[in-house]
C-alpha positions, 0 to 999 in steps of 0.5 A: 345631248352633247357629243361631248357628254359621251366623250367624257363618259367614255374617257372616264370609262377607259381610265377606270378600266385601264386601271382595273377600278370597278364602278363598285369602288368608284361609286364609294369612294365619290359618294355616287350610286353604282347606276349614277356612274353607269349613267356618266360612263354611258353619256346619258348624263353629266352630273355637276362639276362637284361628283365629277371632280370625286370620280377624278380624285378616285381614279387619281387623276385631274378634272382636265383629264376628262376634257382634254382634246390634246396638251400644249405646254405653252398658252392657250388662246380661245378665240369667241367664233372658237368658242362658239363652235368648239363642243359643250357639256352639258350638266343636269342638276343631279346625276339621275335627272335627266333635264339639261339646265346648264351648258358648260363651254370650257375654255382651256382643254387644249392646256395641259396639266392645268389646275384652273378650270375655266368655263363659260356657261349657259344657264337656262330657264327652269321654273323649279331648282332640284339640286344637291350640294356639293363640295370639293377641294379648291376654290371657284371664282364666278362673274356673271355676264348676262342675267341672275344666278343664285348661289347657296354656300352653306347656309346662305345664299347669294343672288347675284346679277351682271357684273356682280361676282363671287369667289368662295372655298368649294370646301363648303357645301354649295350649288350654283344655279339661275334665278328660277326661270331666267336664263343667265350666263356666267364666267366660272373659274374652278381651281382644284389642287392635286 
């Protein structure tokens, strides 16, 4: 497990509390399990970016939150030996499923009061796809570096391989997730208004 699954969960804990939110009102308004929460505040788990923009928009504040280490004004540059040593999150495919499938590595925590969210991600080979969609305000841009990923965006669903990208409302229902037992790594860039 990554050490940053717990940071995040911790940061969401604090915030919660500094707030005077109980997980029961939390779990509400995000549509999560009182135990999915609990399992996200103890950095057992990390559900898919979807649930966790929820929790953000219950406790009135921005993704970017959870993963700030500290705030700059000014740009942000990611060197890639950074990058490479810098903490990932690691997401399973639904808040109470415990296999780690993709491994995100963010790119602008140190940028403060941002709006876009950008990630380089891991994904890695499963033989079977369990996933729930979701949906959130905003929208996501993907470019796929290495590999397949499929997307299901409503009722469709897209393959795409390197070189290809897609960029789509996240209004609608989607996942994203590599082709079943290939690995893959993408670019994604999600933009959440707030």
């Amino acid at each position: 497990m990554s050490s940053h699954n717990s940071f995040v969960g911790s940061k969401i804990k604090r915030l919660r509390e500094s707030k005077n939110i109980t997980i029961e009102e939390v779990a509400e308004r995000c549509g999560l399990t009182v135990d999915q929460i609990s399992l996200i505040e103890n950095g057992q788990n990390l559900p898919s970016l979807g649930p966790l923009i929820k929790i953000a928009r219950a406790l009135g504040v921005r993704l970017g939150t959870f993963m700030d280490d500290n705030d700059s004004l000014g740009p942000v540059v990611m060197r890639a030996k950074e990058r490479e040593q810098a903490k990932s999150l690691s997401f399973s495919n639904d808040a109470v499923d415990a296999r780690k499938h993709m491994e995100y590595h963010p790119l602008a925590q140190q940028k403060a009061g941002r709006h876009m969210e950008p990630f380089i991600i891991d994904i890695h080979p499963a033989e079977e796809n369990r996933f729930e969609l979701s949906a959130h305000e905003g929208e996501e841009f993907i470019y796929v570096m290495h590999g397949g990923v499929e997307i299901v965006y409503g009722k469709d669903t897209y393959t795409l391989y390197e070189g290809d990208s897609i960029f789509y409302d996240s209004i609608v229902n989607h996942h994203v997730h590599g082709i079943p037992g290939q690995s893959a790594k993408i670019l994604a860039v999600v933009y959440i208004p707030f």
